[in-house]
Structures are given as structure tokens and as C-alpha cells.
ZABA-367622 format. One record per residue (C-alpha): x, y, z. Coordinates in steps of 0.25 Angstrom, whole numbers, padded with zeros to 4 digits, always signed. Example, Ala and Ser with C-alpha at 12.3 -4.5 7.8 and 13.67 -1.06 7.14 Angstrom:
2
+0049-0018+0031 +0055-0004+0029 
! end
This chain:
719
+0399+0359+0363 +0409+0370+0363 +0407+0382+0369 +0421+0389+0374 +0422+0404+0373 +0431+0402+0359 +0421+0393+0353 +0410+0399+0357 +0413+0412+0350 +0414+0411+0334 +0410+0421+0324 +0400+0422+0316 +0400+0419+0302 +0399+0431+0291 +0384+0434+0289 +0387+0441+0275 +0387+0431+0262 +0400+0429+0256 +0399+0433+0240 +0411+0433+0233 +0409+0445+0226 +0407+0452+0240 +0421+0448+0245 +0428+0452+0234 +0420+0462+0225 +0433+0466+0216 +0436+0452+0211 +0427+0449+0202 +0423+0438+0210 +0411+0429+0207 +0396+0431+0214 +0391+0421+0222 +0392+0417+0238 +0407+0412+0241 +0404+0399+0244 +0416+0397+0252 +0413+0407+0261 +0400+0402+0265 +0408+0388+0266 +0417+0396+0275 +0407+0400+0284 +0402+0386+0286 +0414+0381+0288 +0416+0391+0300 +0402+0390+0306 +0403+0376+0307 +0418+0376+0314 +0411+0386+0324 +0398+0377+0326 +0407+0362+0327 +0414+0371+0338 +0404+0373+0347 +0396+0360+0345 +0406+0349+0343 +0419+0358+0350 +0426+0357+0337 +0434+0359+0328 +0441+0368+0339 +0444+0380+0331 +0432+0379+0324 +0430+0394+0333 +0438+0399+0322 +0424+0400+0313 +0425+0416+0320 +0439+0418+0312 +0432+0414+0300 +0419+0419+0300 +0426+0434+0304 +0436+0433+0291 +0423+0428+0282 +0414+0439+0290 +0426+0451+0286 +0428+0446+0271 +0413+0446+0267 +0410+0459+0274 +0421+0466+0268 +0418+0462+0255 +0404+0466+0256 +0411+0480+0259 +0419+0481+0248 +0409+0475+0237 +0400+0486+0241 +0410+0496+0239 +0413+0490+0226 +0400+0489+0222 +0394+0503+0226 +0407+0510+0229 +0403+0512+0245 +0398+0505+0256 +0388+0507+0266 +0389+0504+0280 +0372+0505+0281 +0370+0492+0272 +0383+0484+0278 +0375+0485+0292 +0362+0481+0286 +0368+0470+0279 +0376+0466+0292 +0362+0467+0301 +0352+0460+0292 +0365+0448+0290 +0367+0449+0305 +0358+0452+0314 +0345+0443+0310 +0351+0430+0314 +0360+0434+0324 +0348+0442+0331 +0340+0429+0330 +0350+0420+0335 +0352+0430+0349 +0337+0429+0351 +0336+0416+0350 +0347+0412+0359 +0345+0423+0368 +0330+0418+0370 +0336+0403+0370 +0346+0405+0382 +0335+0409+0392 +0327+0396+0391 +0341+0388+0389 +0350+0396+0399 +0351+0399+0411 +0347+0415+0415 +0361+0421+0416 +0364+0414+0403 +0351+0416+0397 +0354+0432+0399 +0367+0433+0395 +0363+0425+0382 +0354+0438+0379 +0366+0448+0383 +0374+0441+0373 +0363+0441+0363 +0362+0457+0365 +0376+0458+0362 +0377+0448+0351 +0366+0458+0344 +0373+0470+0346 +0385+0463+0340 +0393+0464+0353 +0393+0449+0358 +0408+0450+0357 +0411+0460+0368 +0401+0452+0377 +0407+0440+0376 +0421+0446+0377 +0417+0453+0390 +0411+0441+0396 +0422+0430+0392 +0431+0439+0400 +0423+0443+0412 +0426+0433+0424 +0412+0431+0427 +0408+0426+0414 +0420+0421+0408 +0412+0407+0411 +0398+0409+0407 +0391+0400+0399 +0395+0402+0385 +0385+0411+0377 +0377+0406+0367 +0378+0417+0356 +0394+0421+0360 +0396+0417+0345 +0389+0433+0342 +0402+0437+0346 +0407+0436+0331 +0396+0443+0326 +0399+0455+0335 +0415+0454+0330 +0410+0457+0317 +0400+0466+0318 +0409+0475+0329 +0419+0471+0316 +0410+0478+0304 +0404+0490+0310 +0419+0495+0308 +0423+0487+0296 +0412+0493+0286 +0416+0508+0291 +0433+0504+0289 +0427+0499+0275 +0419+0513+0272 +0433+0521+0277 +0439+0514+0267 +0430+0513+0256 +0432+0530+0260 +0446+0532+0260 +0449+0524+0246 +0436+0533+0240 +0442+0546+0245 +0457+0546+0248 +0460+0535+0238 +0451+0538+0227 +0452+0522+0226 +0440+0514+0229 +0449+0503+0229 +0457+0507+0240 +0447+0503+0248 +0453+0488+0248 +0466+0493+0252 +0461+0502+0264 +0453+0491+0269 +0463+0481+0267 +0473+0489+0276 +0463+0493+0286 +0459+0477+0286 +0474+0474+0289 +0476+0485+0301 +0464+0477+0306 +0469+0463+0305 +0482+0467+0310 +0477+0475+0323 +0465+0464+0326 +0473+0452+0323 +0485+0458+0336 +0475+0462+0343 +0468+0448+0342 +0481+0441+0346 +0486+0450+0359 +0471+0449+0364 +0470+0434+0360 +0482+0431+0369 +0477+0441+0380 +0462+0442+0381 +0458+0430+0371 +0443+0429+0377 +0442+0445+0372 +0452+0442+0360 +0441+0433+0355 +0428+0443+0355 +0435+0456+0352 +0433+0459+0339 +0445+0468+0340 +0453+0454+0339 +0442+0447+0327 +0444+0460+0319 +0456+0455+0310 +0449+0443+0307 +0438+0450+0300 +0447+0459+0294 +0455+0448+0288 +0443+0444+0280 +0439+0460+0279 +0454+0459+0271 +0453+0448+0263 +0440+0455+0257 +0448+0467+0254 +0458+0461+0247 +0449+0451+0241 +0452+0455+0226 +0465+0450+0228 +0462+0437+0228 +0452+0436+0216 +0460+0432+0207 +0468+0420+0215 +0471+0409+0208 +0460+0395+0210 +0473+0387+0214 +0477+0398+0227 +0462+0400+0229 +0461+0385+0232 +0474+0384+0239 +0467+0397+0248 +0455+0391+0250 +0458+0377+0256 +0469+0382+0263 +0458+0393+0270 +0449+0381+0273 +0460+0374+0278 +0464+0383+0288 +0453+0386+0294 +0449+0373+0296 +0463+0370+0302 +0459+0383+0311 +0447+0374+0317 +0456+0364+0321 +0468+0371+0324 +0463+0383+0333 +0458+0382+0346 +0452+0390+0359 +0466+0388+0365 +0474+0398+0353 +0474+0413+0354 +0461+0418+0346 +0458+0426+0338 +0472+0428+0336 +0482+0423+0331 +0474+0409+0329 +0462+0415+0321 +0472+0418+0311 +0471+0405+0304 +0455+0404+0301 +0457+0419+0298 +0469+0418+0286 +0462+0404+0281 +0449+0411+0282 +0454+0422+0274 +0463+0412+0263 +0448+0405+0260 +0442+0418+0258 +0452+0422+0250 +0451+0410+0242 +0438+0413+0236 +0439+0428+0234 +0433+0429+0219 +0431+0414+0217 +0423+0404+0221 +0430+0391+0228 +0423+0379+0223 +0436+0370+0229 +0433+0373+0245 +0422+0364+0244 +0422+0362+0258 +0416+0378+0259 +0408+0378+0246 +0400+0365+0246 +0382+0367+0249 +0383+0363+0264 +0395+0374+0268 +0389+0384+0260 +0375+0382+0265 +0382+0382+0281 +0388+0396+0278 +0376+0402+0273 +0369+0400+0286 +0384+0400+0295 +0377+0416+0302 +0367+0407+0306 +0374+0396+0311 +0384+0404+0318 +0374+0410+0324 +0365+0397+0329 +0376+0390+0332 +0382+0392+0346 +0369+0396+0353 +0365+0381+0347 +0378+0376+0355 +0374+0383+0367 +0360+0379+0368 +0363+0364+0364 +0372+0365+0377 +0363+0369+0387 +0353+0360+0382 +0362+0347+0379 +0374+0350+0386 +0381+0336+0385 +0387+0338+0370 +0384+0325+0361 +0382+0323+0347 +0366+0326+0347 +0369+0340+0353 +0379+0343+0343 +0371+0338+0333 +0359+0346+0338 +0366+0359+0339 +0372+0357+0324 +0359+0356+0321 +0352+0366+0327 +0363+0377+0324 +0361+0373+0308 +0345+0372+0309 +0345+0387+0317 +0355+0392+0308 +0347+0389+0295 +0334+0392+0301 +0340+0407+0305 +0348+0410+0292 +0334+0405+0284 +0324+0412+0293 +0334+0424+0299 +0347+0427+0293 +0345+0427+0277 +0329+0433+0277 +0335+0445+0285 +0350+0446+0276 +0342+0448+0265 +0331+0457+0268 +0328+0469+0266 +0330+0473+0281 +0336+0487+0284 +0337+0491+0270 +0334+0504+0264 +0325+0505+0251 +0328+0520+0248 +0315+0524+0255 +0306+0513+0246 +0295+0506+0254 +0293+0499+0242 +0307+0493+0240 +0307+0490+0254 +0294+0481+0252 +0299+0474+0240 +0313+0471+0247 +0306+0466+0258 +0297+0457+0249 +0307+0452+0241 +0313+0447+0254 +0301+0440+0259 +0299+0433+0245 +0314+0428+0247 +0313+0424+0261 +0299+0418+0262 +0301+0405+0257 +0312+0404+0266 +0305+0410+0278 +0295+0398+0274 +0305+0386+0275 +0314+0390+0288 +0301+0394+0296 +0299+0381+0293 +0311+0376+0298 +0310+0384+0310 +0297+0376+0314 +0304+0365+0312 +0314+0368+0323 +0304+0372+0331 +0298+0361+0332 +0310+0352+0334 +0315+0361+0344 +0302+0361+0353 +0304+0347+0352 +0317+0346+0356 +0314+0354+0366 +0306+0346+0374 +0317+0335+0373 +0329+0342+0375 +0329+0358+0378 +0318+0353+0390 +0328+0354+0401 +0326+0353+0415 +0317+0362+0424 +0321+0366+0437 +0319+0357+0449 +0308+0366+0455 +0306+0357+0467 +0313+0361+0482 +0327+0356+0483 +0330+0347+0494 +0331+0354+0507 +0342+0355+0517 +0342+0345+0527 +0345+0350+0539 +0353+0337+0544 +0364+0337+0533 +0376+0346+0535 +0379+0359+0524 +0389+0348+0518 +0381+0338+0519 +0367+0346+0511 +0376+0352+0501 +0381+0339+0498 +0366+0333+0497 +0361+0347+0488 +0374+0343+0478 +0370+0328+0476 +0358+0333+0473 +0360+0345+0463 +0370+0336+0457 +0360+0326+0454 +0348+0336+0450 +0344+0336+0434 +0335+0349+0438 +0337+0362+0441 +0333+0365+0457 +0322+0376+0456 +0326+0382+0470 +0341+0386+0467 +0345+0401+0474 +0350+0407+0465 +0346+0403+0454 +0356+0397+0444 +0353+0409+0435 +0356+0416+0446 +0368+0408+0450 +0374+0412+0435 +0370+0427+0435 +0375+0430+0448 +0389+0423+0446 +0397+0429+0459 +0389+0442+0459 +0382+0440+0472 +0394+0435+0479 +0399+0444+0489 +0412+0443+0487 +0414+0445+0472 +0420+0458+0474 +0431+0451+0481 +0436+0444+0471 +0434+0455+0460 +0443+0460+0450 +0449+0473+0453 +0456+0480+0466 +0456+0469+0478 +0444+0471+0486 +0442+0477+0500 +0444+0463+0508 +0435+0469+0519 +0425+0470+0509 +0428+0454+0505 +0426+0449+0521 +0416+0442+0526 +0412+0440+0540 +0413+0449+0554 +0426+0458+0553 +0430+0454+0568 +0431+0437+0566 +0443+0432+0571 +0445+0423+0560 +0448+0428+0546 +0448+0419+0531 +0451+0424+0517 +0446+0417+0504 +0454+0421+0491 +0455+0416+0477 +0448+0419+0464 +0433+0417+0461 +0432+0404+0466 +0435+0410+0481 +0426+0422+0477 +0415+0411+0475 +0416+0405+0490 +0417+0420+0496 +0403+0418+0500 +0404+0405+0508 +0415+0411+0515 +0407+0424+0518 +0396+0415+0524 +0406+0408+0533 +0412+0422+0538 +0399+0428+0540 +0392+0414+0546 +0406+0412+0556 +0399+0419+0568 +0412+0429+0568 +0423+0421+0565 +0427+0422+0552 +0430+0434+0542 +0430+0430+0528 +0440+0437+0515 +0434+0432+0502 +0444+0440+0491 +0452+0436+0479 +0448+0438+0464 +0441+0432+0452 +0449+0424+0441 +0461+0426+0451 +0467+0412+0459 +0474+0414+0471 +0488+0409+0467 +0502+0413+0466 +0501+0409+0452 +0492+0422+0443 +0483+0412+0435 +0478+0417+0423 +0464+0420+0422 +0458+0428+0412 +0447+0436+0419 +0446+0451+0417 +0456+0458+0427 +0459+0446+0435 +0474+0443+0430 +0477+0457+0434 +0469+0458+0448 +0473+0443+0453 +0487+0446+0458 +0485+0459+0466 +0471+0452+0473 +0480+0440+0477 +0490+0450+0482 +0481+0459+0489 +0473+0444+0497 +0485+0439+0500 +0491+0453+0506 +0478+0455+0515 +0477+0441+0520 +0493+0441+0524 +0490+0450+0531 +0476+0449+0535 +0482+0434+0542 +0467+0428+0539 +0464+0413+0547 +0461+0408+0533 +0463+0409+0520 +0454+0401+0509 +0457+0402+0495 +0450+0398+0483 +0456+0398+0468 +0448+0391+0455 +0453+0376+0453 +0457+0377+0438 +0470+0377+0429 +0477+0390+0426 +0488+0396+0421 +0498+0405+0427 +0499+0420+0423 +0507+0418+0411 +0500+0406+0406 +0509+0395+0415 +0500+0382+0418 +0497+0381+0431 +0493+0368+0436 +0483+0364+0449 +0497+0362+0458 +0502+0377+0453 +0489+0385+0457 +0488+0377+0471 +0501+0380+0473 +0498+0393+0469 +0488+0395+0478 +0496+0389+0488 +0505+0401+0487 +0498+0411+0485 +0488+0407+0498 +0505+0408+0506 +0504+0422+0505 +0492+0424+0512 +0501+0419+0525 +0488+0414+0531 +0489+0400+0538 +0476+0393+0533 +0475+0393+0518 +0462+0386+0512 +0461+0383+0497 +0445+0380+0494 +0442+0374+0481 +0433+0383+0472 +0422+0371+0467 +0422+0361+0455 +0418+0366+0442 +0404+0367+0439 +0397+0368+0427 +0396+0381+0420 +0383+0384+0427 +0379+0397+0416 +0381+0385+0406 +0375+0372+0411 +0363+0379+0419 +0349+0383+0413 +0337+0379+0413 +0336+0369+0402 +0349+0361+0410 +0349+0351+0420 +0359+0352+0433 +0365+0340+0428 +0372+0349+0416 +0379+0355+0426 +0385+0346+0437 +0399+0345+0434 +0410+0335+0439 +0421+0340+0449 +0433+0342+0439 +0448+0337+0438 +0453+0350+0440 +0446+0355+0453 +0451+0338+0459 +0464+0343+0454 +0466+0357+0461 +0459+0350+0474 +0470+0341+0477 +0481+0351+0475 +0474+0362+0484 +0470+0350+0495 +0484+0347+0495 +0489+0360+0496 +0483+0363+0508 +0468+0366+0516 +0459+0364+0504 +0443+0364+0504 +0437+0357+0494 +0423+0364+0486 +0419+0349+0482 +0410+0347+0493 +0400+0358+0494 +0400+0360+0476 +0401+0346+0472 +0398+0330+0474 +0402+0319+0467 +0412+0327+0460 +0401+0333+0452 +0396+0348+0454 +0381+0353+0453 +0376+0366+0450 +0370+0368+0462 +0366+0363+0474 +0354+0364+0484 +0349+0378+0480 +0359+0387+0476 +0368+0386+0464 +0382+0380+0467 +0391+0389+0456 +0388+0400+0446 +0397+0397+0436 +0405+0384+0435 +0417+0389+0445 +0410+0397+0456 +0401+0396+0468 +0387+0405+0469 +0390+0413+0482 +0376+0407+0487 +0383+0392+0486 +0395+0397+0493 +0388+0404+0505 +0380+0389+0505 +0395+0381+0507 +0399+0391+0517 +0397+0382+0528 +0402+0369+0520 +0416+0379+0517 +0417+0382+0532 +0415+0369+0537 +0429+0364+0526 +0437+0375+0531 +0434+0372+0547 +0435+0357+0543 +0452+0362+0538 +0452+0369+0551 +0454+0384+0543 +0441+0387+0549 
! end
């Protein structure tokens, strides 16, 4: 299953019906649903869905581009044949409309998953789930996720189960100022014009100021920030806009001939089939890339402006139609089903995609039946003039309508229940906690040597220990808050170094430990053996997150750090010339990077990098410590319906590879021995929690492999 920030971020489908008299009210065109639209919208959602569960088609992200210009065609139209038909607008029933279309099944889906997570996730996932369900309600889910995909703390978390909200918060964001643009036009044709139909032309030029500002700004932040550029509204705006235009301009194209109509509609199709399998993650988006499902979105639409289109059989046929109608629905089912799937079955096969198809279609239909069509068409919010009586007989006639129907999804609905309550004894039953004491320490065996034993055990365990301190919840939660040398390492002016050293003030022998995040992680082991040394040692922990101690700048995309990085390794290196400390240990992440610039740099150009940026510290004894493994992503593969097992991952290729060059580059301890065995890593070992993401150490489990780290450095005589 797919579940990448990109893919994991699509927009929901248009929640207003798609008549074709509403898209083009001056046409003349026909009454009646526009069959090709609804096809449109299945055609979308599925992309997005086979995304997420099967991985592919590889753009099928591109639903978002689709969904925005169908979202901005059929709301405008709904604007204008308003006007049309009553000569103004008003903003009071748009917003009634737009709740009683919205909010019922989005508000049902948040509550559900948001009271799913805490019996599926793990705490700290469990309550961010909630925080993103409050700001998926108040239709500000995209500034959330913006602001946490580019915070260096949670650029890693376990992706959210109701991140696809973030489209329904574009486009609201989007039509509180739309409807008021539409009025100030609607105004300035009445009263400055004297032509009610320079309405069109006002909106029209308005429209392409929009598309023109939106669609630069979507291309410099796409290129710059393209985590940002992908929430912002700021850079979604022209491509609701560009169906906003095509409404517009919709009588226009009333009167095209069936041959270019034909010729407009395939070739819509077309390419925005082709932008599935073309467009990937890797290509600037939203723009330029989103312009392909955008201008084939808008050919289609254009197509069938006044005309039915009986040829694009693929769009108009029972089965598309049908998946349109309820396409909200599915939107909105469809990733917290792919997310929960995960967590309960997290080895993809066919019986879990199979299974999460299935449940997305049987929620979808169950909430359109039971939520989303009884309250779109009821008389809730509406104003009777002050009649009670009217009131009572709207509200009547919508309890006539929807009984039978009430009736038969009800029905339905036990239906699930009941399967699910079975199935839940078979599969969603995952394991409890191990709630019997751990093994204790034998006090024959050496700090090695019981590490050793507590890691062949956790590695083999299929239950949760009952005894872990902290907690994995609290593991998560806290991250590196609680370790005393976070500060050290923080964005920003370079620390006090007194305030970053450890030990008694007067010890003769004095070490340093610099690097990025990964050094920040083993700060309090090294703290312990300053403090547990009896007077001997004084220990430096400083550098700074995101930034490696290299020659080289590698790129990293953390708020601040590209800016920060070369002053902090300026400033270490300054202090410790001339500082002249006994040792110096530094510690970098083992992965592949790029220089500043975007050159590839491979694992021989950043030891090497290392290597010379350490030669500037003019310090004898230089120690490169290898930060750990990967290990799973703990926020992800951790709750309480999991087994250890889901999280034990094997030593990687990449860590082996940066191993060998940095042994051979010079005094080297390996993190192997005291985070992993058999070249597998557990979760945990003994009592504590071993990492609290998938890359660092909890500062409990460093203070633990204090002893084990000293015993390595006197064993290389730098101790």
C-alpha cells in the first residue's frame, strides 16, 4: 500500500451535482445530470483509490488536478445560473448549500476515524489523529499538514489517516473569496456597466489575473518549497480557477460542432489518463506538471458544454455513473480504510487489497445512503419566512422521501456490523501486552554481554513487554524533548558551549561530540561517561539538527537548517582548534545526499567529507561513531493491535556500505553491537525502548550503552 506524502494527499471530488443547465445556463443546453461528469468523477476517485492500495497507476495523485477543475466549473455555474435565473446572488444559501453538501459525511468520517485511531494506534498517533480531525472540520487541514511536513521533528511521522482533508480545506479556503469576487462583479456590470452581461467578462478577466498569479506562484514554490507548494492553496488556486473560467466562458462552446466535440472529448480523456502514467512524485507539482490533467480536464468539460456525450462511453455507462454519484463518499473512506488495513495487516497481499476495496465501497455507499444525500436534501438551515407550518411540511416530505431508504441502509449497516464483529475476533484481535516480568539482569554476564541476551530476546518476542520505561507512547511523544542536549543542537544562534558540557570543569582530559541529530542522540551516553569518570573526563555534545559535519553543505530540507549549518560547523570547529580537546567523536546520518546545488554525493564523497571537515579541528584523535541501523518507523508500526515482530527490521545495504568506508578512513565505532543482532533491529530491548522514530536513540537507551560506548573507545586507545 502506498502511503508517500504525494500520494497520500489528493483532493476531494466536487460535492455539488454536475446538471448541464447549471454549467452553462445561457446555452440553451438540455436538463438532466451530465453523465460525463459524474463519469469523470469516478474515473478520478478510482485513480486516487488504486494509488493508495495497489501503488499504481503512479500518477493516479493527479485525481487532486481533476477534482479541483470539475470542483471550480460546477460551483461557478451554480453562481451564474443563479444570477441568470433571479438576477442576484446570495451568499447566505451558497454556504447553506455548501454545509449541508459537506459537512454531514466529512463530520461522520473524522469521528469515526478519530474514535478508530485510539483503539487502533498507538497514544501520540492516536491524538494527533483527533488534531487533525479538528482541523479537517474547520477546514484548515492544509496549513497542519503544511506546517508539520516541514517541521524537522515530524517530517517522519506516521502518515495521517485523514491527510486527504487537506483538499477539502483548498477549496473551501478557495470559495469563501470566490462567491464575494462573483457578487463584486455581478455589482460592478449592474452599476458601472448597466450590462448584466458584463458579468461574464469581469469574471472572466478576474479568473485569468488568478491563473496567471497562482500558476507562477505554484511553479517558483514548487521548485523551492515543494512540501508547502503542495498544500498551499495559494499555489491550487488557478486550477480551480481554470474550471471557474471555463464556466464563464461556457456559451461559447454551445454551439461546437458533434465532430470537435468528439474529437475534445477523447483527447480529454486521453490525457488525463496519460497524466496517470506519465506524472510522477519525482516532477515538480503542482506546477508545471499539473497542467496536463488540468487543460485535459478542461477539453472534456468543454466537450459536453450544452450536449450530452453518448460517445465517451467509458464515462457515461451505469457502473461510472453510479461510482460518481457516491465518489464524496468514497474519497472520504478511502485513505483512513488504507491506513487502518496497514496497521492491521501490514504485509500487503491480494486479500488486503481486496479487503480495503471492499470496505471503502461498502462505507462509501453506506454513508452517501444513510449521511450524505438525507441531509443534502433536507430542509436543514433553511428559512420558511417565519411559517412553522412550512417548516413542518418540508420536513415531512423529507422523512417520506428518505424512510424507505433509512429502512434499507440500516439494514445494510447491521449487516457490517455483524461481519465486522466477526472479523474482528479473527483479524483486528492483535496481540496484548506481555504483562509478565521480563527476564532479570544476571549479575554474572557483562553490560555487553546482557544487552546482547535482552536483544535476542526482543527480536524473537511476538508480545508487547508490559514493563517498558518509558512507555512506547511515551517513547513517541517525547521524541528528543527530554534530552538534555536538544538545545545543543538547535536551530538558531550557536549555543553557549559551557552550557553543552558535561562533567567536573576541572578534569584533565576533555572530548567533543559533533555532528547532526544522530550525534544529538548519543549526547546522553556521553554525558553519563563524563559525569560517571570520577573527574577525568569533560564532555562537549554541540552541532545541529538536519546538518552533517562535512566539508560538502548537503542539502536537507529542514526549516532553517541550510541557513544555520555552515556558521554551526564554523563556530565547532573555531572552538575546538583552539580549545586542543584530547578527543573528538563525530557522528553524521549514514544515508545518500546531494550537495548544495543538487551534485550527487556518493558514500566515498561524504566520508571523505567528513574526513576533511574533522582536519580542521587539528585535534589528534578523531573518532567517527556510526549513528544505528534503521529501524522501523516506530509511530507507524507500533500500537496496540501490532506484534513486535511488525517492527524488527534488517540491518540495510546502505548503513554496510558507509561502514566499510568510515572503517577505512580511520578509528571507527561500530553502533551494531549494542542496537542490533543478526543483522536485524528490534524495537526495544530489556525495558526501555531502543529508538523513537526510525533513526534515533531514546536518550533513556543512550544513558544505558554508556558504559558499552566507553568500553569501544578505551578498547581504540582514545580513552
Amino acid at each position: 500500500m502506498t502511503t508517500s506524502k504525494r500520494t497520500a494527499s489528493d483532493a476531494a471530488p466536487d460535492t455539488d451535482t454536475a446538471p448541464v443547465t447549471d454549467t452553462a445556463p445561457a446555452s440553451g443546453a438540455h436538463s438532466g445530470i451530465r453523465a460525463d461528469i459524474q463519469g469523470l468523477r469516478a474515473l478520478a476517485v478510482i485513480a486516487v483509490i488504486a494509488v493508495h492500495v495497489l501503488g499504481w497507476p503512479t500518477g493516479g495523485f493527479v485525481g487532486v488536478d481533476v477534482f479541483f477543475v470539475v470542483s471550480g466549473f460546477l460551483i461557478t455555474g451554480l453562481i451564474l445560473r443563479e444570477h441568470d435565473l433571479t438576477g442576484r446572488f446570495s451568499l447566505a444559501n451558497f454556504y447553506r448549500r455548501r454545509l449541508r453538501r459537506i459537512v454531514p459525511a466529512a463530520a461522520t468520517v473524522l469521528v469515526i476515524t478519530a474514535a478508530a485511531g485510539f483503539f487502533l494506534f498507538n497514544r501520540p498517533r492516536a491524538i494527533e489523529t483527533a488534531w487533525d480531525a479538528l482541523s479537517s472540520l474547520l477546514f484548515v487541514a492544509n496549513w497542519r499538514f503544511d506546517a508539520l511536513g516541514t517541521d524537522y521533528f515530524h517530517s517522519a511521522d506516521a502518515v495521517s489517516p485523514l491527510q486527504h482533508y487537506w483538499s477539502l480545506s483548498v477549496e473551501e479556503q478557495f470559495y469563501l473569496a470566490w462567491p464575494a469576487i462573483m457578487i463584486l462583479a455581478i455589482g460592478i456590470a449592474t452599476r458601472v456597466f448597466r450590462r448584466p452581461a458584463a458579468t461574464r467578462v469581469i469574471a472572466a478577466v478576474v479568473l485569468a489575473a488568478i491563473i496567471a498569479a497562482s500558476f507562477t506562484h505554484a511553479t517558483t514554490e514548487s521548485a523551492a518549497h515543494p512540501t508547502s507548494a503542495y498544500f498551499s492553496t495559494l499555489t491550487r488556486a488557478w486550477e480551480i480557477a481554470a474550471g471557474a473560467l471555463l464556466a464563464v466562458a461556457a456559451p461559447l462552446f454551445s454551439r461546437v460542432p458533434v465532430a470537435l466535440r468528439v474529437l475534445a472529448g477523447w483527447g480529454g480523456l486521453a490525457g488525463i489518463v496519460a497524466s496517470f502514467l506519465v506524472v510522477t512524485d519525482s516532477l515538480p507539482f503542482p506546477a508545471p506538471w499539473a497542467a496536463l490533467p488540468v487543460g485535459a480536464t478542461v477539453l472534456l468539460l468543454a466537450s459536453g458544454v450544452g450536449r450530452a456525450q453518448p460517445w465517451l462511453f467509458p464515462l457515461v455507462n451505469p457502473v461510472a455513473r453510479f461510482l460518481g454519484t457516491i465518489s464524496y463518499s468514497l474519497y472520504l473512506w478511502h485513505f483512513p480504510v488504507v491506513i487502518f488495513v496497514a496497521v492491521v495487516l501490514p504485509v500487503t497481499s491480494i486479500t488486503t487489497q481486496v479487503l480495503s476495496f471492499a470496505a471503502i465501497l461498502v462505507l462509501a455507499a453506506l454513508t452517501y445512503f444513510l449521511v450524505e444525500q438525507p441531509f443534502h436534501r433536507s430542509p436543514l438551515l433553511e428559512t420558511f419566512a417565519g411559517s412553522r407550518e412550512n417548516r413542518r411540511l418540508a420536513w415531512a416530505a423529507w422523512r417520506d422521501r428518505f424512510s424507505s431508504q433509512f429502512a434499507f441502509s440500516a439494514i445494510g449497516l447491521l449487516l457490517v456490523v455483524a461481519v465486522s464483529v466477526v472479523a474482528g475476533g479473527v483479524v483486528i484481535r492483535g496481540p496484548v501486552a506481555d504483562t509478565t516480568a521480563a527476564p532479570q539482569p544476571q549479575a554474572d554476564l557483562s553490560a555487553e554481554q546482557q544487552l546482547t541476551a535482552d536483544l535476542s530476546d526482543a527480536l524473537a518476542a511476538t508480545a508487547w513487554p508490559g514493563d517498558l520505561s518509558p512507555s512506547l507512547d511515551d517513547a513517541i511523544s517525547r521524541t528528543s524533548t527530554n534530552n538534555p542536549a536538544r538545545a545543543c543542537f538547535d536551530i538558531g544562534a550557536t549555543p553557549d558551549f559551557g552550557t553543552c558540557t558535561w562533567g567536573d570543569d576541572s578534569a584533565p582530559n576533555h572530548l567533543y561530540l559533533v555532528g547532526d541529530s544522530t550525534a544529538m542522540a548519543y549526547a546522553p551516553a556521553f554525558k553519563q561517561i563524563a559525569e560517571s569518570s570520577g573527574g577525568q573526563w569533560r564532555a562537549t555534545t554541540i552541532g545541529l539538527y538536519g546538518c552533517r559535519f562535512t566539508d560538502a553543505l548537503v542539502e536537507n530540507d529542514g526549516d532553517g537548517v541550510m541557513d544555520a549549518c555552515p556558521q554551526r560547523k564554523f563556530d565547532v570547529a573555531t572552538t575546538i582548534a583552539a580549545d586542543d580537546p584530547q578527543l573528538v567523536i563525530v557522528a553524521n546520518a549514514y544515508a545518500l545526499g546531494q550537495a548544495a546545488g543538487g551534485t550527487p554525493l556518493s558514500v566515498g564523497d561524504l566520508v571523505a567529507s567528513t574526513a576533511t571537515e574533522t582536519a580542521k579541528y587539528g585535534v589528534g584523535q578523531v573518532v567517527s561513531l556510526s549513528p544505528p541501523p534503521l529501524g522501523a518507523e516506530l509511530g507507524s508500526c507500533y500500537s496496540p493491535v501490532t506484534s513486535p515482530q511488525n517492527c524488527n527490521v534488517a540491518v540495510g545495504q546502505t548503513w554496510h556500505d558507509f561502514a566499510a568506508a568510515t572503517k577505512a578512513g580511520g578509528p571507527w565505532v561500530s553502533s551494531l553491537p549494542f542496537t542490533c543482532i543478526d543483522e536485524a533491529c528490534p524495537a526495544f530491548a530489556g525495558t526501555l525502548p531502543i529508538r523513537y522514530d526510525a533513526v534515533h536513540l531514546t536518550p533513556d537507551y543512550a544513558t544505558r550503552i554508556a558504559p558499552i560506548l566507553r568500553r569501544e573507545l578505551v578498547d581504540l586507545g582514545a580513552m
